[in-house]
N, C-alpha and C positions, 0 to 999 in steps of 0.2 A: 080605199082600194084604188088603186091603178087602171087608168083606162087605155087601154091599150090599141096599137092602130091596128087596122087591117095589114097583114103580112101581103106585101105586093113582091111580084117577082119580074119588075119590071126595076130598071137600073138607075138609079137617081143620078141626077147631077149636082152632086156637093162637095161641100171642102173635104179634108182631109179625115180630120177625125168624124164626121160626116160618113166618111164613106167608112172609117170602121165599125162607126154603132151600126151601117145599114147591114154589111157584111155578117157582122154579128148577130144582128137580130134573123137573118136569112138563117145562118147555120143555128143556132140556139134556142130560132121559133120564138126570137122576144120582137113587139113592137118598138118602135126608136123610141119612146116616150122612157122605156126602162133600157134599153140597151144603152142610152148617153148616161143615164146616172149608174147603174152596173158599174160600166168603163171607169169614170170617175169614182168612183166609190175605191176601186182597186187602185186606181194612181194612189188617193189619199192611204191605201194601207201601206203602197209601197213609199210615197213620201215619208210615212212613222216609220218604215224600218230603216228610211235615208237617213232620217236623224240617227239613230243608232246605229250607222255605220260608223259615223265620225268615231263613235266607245268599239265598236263591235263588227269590222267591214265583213265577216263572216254571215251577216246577216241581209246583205243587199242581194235582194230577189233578182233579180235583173241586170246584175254586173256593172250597173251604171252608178257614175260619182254622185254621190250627194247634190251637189249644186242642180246637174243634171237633171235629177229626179225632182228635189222641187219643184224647179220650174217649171217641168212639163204639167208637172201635177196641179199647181195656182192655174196653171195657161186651159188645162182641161178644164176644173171648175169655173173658170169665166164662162169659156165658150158653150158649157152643158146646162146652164141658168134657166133657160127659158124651158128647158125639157122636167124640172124637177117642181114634181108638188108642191103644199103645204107641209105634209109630212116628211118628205125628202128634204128639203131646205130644212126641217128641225134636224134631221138624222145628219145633215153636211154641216151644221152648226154645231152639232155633238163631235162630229168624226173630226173638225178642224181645232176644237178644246182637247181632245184626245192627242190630234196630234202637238198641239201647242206644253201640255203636261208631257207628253213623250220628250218633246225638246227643251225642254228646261232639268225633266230628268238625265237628260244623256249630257247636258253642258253640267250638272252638278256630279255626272260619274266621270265625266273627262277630267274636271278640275280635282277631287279626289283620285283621280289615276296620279292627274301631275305630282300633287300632293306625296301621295306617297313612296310617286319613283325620286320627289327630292329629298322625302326623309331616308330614303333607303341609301341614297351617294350621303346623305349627310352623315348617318349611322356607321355604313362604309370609310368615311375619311376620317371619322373618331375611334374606331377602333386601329384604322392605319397609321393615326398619329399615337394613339395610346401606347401601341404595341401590345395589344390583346391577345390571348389567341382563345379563342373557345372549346371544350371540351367534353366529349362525354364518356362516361366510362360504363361499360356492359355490365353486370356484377354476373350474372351466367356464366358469359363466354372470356369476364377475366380481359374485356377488349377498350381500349383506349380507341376513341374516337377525337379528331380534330385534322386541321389543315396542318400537314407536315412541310407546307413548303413554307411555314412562317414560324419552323423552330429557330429560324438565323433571328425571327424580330425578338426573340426570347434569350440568343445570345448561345445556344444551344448548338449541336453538330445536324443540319439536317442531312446529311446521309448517312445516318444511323438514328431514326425514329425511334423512340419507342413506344411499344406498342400493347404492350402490358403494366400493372401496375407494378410485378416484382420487376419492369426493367427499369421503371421510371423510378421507385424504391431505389436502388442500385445505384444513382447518380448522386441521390442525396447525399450532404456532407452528415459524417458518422457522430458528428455532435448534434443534429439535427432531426435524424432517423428515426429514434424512439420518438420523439413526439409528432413527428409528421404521420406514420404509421398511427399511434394513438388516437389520433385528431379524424385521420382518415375511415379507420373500421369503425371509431365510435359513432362518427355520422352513418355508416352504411349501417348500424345498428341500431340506429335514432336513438343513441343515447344521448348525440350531440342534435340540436337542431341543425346546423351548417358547421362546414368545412369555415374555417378563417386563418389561413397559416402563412408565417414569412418563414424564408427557412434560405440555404442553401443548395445548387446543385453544381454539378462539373460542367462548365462550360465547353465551348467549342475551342478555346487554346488553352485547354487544361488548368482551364481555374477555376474557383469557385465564384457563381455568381448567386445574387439574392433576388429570390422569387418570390411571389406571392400569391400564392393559391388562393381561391374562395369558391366556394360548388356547395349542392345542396340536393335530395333525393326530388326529380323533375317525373320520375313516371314508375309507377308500381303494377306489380305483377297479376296474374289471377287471382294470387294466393294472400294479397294484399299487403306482399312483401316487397321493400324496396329492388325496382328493377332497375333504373336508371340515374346515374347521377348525374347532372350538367354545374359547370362551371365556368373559369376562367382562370386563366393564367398572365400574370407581368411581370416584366423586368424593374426590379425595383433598386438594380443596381444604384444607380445616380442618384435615388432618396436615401438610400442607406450611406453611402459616402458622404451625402449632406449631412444626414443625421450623426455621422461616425466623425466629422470633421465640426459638426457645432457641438458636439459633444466635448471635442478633445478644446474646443475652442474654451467653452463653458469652465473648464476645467483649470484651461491655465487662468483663463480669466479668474478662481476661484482662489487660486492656487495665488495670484499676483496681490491680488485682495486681501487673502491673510498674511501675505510677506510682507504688502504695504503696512499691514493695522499691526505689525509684531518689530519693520521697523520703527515705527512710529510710537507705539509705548515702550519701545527700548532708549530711546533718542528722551535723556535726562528733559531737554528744551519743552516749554509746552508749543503747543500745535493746534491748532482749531479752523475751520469755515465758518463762517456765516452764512445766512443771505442775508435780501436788503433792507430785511428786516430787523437785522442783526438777531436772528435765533440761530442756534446752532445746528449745521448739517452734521459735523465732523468735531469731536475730539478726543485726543489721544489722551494716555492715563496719566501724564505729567499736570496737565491742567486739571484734571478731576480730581486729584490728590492735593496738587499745592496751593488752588485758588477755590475751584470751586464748591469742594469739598463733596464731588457728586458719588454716587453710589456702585455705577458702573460710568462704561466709557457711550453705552448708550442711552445714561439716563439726559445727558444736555441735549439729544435730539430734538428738536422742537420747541425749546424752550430758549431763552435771552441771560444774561448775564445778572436781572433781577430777581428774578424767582429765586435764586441761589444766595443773593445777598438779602432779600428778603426772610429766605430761610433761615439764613444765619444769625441775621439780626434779631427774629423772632426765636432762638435758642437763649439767647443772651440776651435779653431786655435791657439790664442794668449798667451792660457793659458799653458804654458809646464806642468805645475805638475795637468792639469786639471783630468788627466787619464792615471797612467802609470800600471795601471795593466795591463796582457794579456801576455806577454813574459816569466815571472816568474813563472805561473799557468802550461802556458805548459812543460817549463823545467821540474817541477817536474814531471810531468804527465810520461816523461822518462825514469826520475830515479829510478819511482817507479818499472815500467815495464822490467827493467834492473836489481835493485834488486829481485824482483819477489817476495817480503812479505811486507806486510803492515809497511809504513813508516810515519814518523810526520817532520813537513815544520812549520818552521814561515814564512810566506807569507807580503809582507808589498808593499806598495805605495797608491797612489794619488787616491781617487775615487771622483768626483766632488769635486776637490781644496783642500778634507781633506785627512789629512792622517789616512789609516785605515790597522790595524796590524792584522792579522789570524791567530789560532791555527789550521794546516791542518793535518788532518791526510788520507791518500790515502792506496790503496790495489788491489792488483789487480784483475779483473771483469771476474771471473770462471763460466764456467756455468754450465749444468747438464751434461754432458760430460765430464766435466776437462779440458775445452780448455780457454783459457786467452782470451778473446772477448773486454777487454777493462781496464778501471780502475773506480775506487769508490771512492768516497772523500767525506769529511766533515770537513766544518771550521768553527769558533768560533770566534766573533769579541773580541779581547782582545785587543781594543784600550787602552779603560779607567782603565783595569785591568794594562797593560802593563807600562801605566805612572804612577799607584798608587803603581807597584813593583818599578817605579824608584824612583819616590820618600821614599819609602820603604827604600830600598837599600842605597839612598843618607843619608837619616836619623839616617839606621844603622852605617853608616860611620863616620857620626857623634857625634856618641852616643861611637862606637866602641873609637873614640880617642879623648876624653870628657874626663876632669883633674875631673867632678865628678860623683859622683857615680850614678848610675841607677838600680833601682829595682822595677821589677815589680810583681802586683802581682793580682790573679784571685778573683773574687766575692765571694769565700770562703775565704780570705785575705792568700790563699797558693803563695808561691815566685814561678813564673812561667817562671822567665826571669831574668838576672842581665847581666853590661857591665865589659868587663877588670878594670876598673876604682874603682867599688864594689870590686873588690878581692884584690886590693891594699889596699882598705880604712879598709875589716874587717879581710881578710888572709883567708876568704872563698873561696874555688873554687865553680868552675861553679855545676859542678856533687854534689858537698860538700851542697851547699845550696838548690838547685830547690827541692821542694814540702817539704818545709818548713816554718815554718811561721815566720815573722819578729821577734817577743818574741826570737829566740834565739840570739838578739844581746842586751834584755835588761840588762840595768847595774845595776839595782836596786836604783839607787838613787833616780828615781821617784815614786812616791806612785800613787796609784791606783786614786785618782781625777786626777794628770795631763791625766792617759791613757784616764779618762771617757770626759774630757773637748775635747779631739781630737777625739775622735769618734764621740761628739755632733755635733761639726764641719761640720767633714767628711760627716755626714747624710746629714745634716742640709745646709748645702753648698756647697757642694763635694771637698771641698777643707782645708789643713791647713798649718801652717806656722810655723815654730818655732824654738825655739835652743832645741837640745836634748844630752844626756849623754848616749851613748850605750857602750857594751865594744868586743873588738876585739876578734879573735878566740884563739890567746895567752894567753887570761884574762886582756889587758890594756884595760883600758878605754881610753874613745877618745869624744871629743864634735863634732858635726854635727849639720850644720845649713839646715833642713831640709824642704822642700817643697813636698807636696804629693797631689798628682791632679786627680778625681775618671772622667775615661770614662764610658759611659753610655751608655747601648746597645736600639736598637730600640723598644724594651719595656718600655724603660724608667727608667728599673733596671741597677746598679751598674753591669757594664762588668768589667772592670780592675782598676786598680791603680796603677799610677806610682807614685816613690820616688825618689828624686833628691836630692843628700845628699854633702854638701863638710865640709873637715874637719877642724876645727875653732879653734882644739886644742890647738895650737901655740899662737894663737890669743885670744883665754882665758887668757893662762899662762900670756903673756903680759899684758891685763888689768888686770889681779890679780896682778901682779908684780905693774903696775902704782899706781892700787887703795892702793895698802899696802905703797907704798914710801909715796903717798900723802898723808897718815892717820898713819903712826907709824912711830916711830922715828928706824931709823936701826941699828942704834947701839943696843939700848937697847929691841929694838920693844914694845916700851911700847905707847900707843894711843898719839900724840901729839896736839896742839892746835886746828888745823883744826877739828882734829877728835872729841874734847872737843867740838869745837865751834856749829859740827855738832849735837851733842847729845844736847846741849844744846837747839837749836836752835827749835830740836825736842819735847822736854821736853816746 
């Protein structure tokens, strides 16, 4: 219990709060032993409701700041100390934990205040950047709810809202309609769990833009019938362009891909990648037919040039020279990677028991980076080219050391070719005669019927035969027993003509010489009997 002083009504002289406990205990009939703790007692409630002013100023008793109020109230319990019990000093050790959990509550409702007024600007600036716009629609009253002043973020007319669902129906594009409507009643019918629709509607400059609805039933009726629908709305113009242009991208890209892989097995040549593996990325149907004997054009994928010759060779056991490509392909694949610029290979062996010779040219496989990822090739079957240079080659060697002459010459009858053989027989060099015409070795003793009887020939047969009189580049004349044979191009037009000439000079002179011994006398050279006998005979 409380022992309380005699109530005196005589005027104390004391300080301040002094003089209000004494005032106080006059009018309320308390001794000062309980009017200083009373007093104090009340700073402390109003101190707990200063703290919750800082969350709640609605709540200061007393109009006074915060700061204010504490410190009156600390500055009271110092000064009221000596006035308060044992009991009282526990009840002011409760009342200051009270107020201490008061202030630790109102700083954890302030920081959740901050808290959520920054998630609400944050939630605010993501739907501002989104271009959201939120939506509810009545199913009763048939009433579109949302902020109309953010149809412009939707791309939409905002001074013509609408406000129903047949108007907002009504903008949809008419290929869209049926299923936007379907998509819609079936959810207000919970046939669908949620709205999820991209669609079309008429824009604000009379276009069509792409929307993207999504809504679901948010609140139900008495009747436990869908009341309420909530959703959202966006512009999904700029994804759908994206999507509409990686589409068309997708496409040519697809489009380029099968024109590359269709010229590419059209292109007789083979064709292939590697990488630095030498296994195959890439090859066209030229090589999977004429080398590697593969099954499709994607069966060399991932595979090397051995697999295939191992294959081969294990078809044919018996036969050694069945299959000896595969070791030669990869070597170069090496060398090329080792010199590091595009190099050329004749490539040659055994492909099913024939033999098959390659012109290869390789490079090496850079990408968009500049990093070397592999090697590129291209070969050329030059079996039949490669035997008709040898026999080429055998011919010119022939020709080359040929006792007669060889002149050839183009479908304009210009000399386009002659062998060492011709510059012995006319003193013509090589450089001295080419893109000249034969006329310059005429001797003149023939008259113009012999030239037209060998042209008839020539037309007429492709061919002619005969002894001729030409004269040399010195000015000798010289007889040639000449042969002239016309090739013929696959038009069926004169391609060339060659002239096969040797010299009979010698062999003239000699029969002149016999024929004069045996017809004139030598001594006198006057015609003797024989040559009489012959005129005679003629006559």
């Amino acid at each position: 219990s409380f022992t309380l002083l005699p109530v005196t009504t005589e005027p104390v002289q004391r300080g301040g709060l002094q003089q209000i406990a004494y005032w106080g205990a006059r009018i309320f009939g308390l001794g000062l032993q309980l009017a200083m703790p009373a007093i104090t007692a009340l700073l402390i409630t109003n101190m707990a409701l200063g703290v919750l002013t800082r969350a709640a100023p609605q709540l200061n008793l007393f109009g006074i700041g915060f700061p204010v109020t504490m410190t009156v109230g600390f500055v009271m319990i110092m000064l009221s100390l000596p006035y308060w019990s044992s009991p009282m000093l526990e009840a002011l050790r409760e009342g200051l934990l009270m107020v201490r959990q008061v202030t630790l509550a109102s700083d954890q409702l302030r920081l959740r205040t901050q808290e959520l007024e920054a998630s609400k600007l944050r939630l605010q600036t993501v739907i501002e950047v989104s271009g959201t716009v939120f939506w509810e629609y009545h199913i009763q009253t048939d009433t579109l709810i949302y902020d109309t002043n953010r149809l412009s973020v939707l791309g939409l007319d905002a001074a013509q809202p609408p406000v129903t669902v047949g108007v907002w129906v009504a903008l949809v594009h008419p290929d869209d309609k049926h299923r936007f409507l379907d998509m819609f009643q079936g959810t207000i019918r919970q046939v669908l769990p949620k709205l999820e629709h991209d669609y079309r509607v008429k824009g604000a400059l009379n276009d069509w833009v792409w929307m993207s609805t999504r809504g679901a039933v948010i609140r139900y009726g008495d009747d436990g019938l869908p009341a309420v629908l909530g959703g959202a709305a966006v512009n999904i113009q700029a994804r759908k362009e994206a999507e509409m242009a990686l589409k068309a991208s997708e496409q040519t890209a697809h489009h380029l891909a099968h024109m590359l892989r269709s010229l590419c097995d059209n292109v007789p040549d083979m064709i292939w990648a590697k990488d630095l593996n030498s296994r195959y990325i890439f090859a066209n149907r030229a090589i999977c037919d004429q080398l590697l004997m593969a099954h499709s054009t994607d069966e060399p994928i991932g595979k090397d040039d051995m697999y295939f010759a191992s294959r081969e060779r294990a078809s044919r056991p018996a036969i050694l020279d069945w299959h000896t490509f595969g070791e030669l392909c990869q070597d170069s694949d090496t060398v090329t990677l080792q010199r590091g610029q595009p190099s050329q290979f004749e490539e040659f062996g055994h492909v099913k028991g024939r033999m098959l010779v390659l012109d290869v040219r390789k490079a090496p496989f850079v990408n968009d980076r500049g990093e070397v990822v592999g090697v590129v090739g291209t070969g050329r079957d030059i079996t039949d080219h490669k035997a008709a240079q040898d026999r080429l080659r055998l011919a010119a060697l022939v020709l080359d050391h040929s006792s007669e002459a060889l002149m050839i010459t183009d479908e304009a009858n210009v000399i386009v070719e002659i062998n060492p053989a011709f510059t012995s027989l006319t003193g013509y060099s090589r450089d001295e005669i080419l893109g000249k015409h034969p006329s310059v070795l005429r001797s003149g003793i023939h008259d113009a019927d012999f030239y037209r009887l060998m042209w008839e020939s020539l037309k007429a047969e492709g061919r002619w035969q005969g002894e001729i009189w030409n004269r040399r580049k010195n000015g000798e004349l010289y007889a040639e027993w000449l042969t002239i044979n016309t090739l013929f191009g696959e038009d069926g037009l004169p391609y060339r003509r060659v002239a096969l000439a040797s010299d009979v000079t010698e062999n003239k002179k000699k029969q002149d010489l016999l024929w004069q011994q045996a017809n004139f006398d030598m001594l006198t050279l006057l015609p003797n009997r024989r040559m009489f006998q012959d005129r005679l005979d003629v006559e």
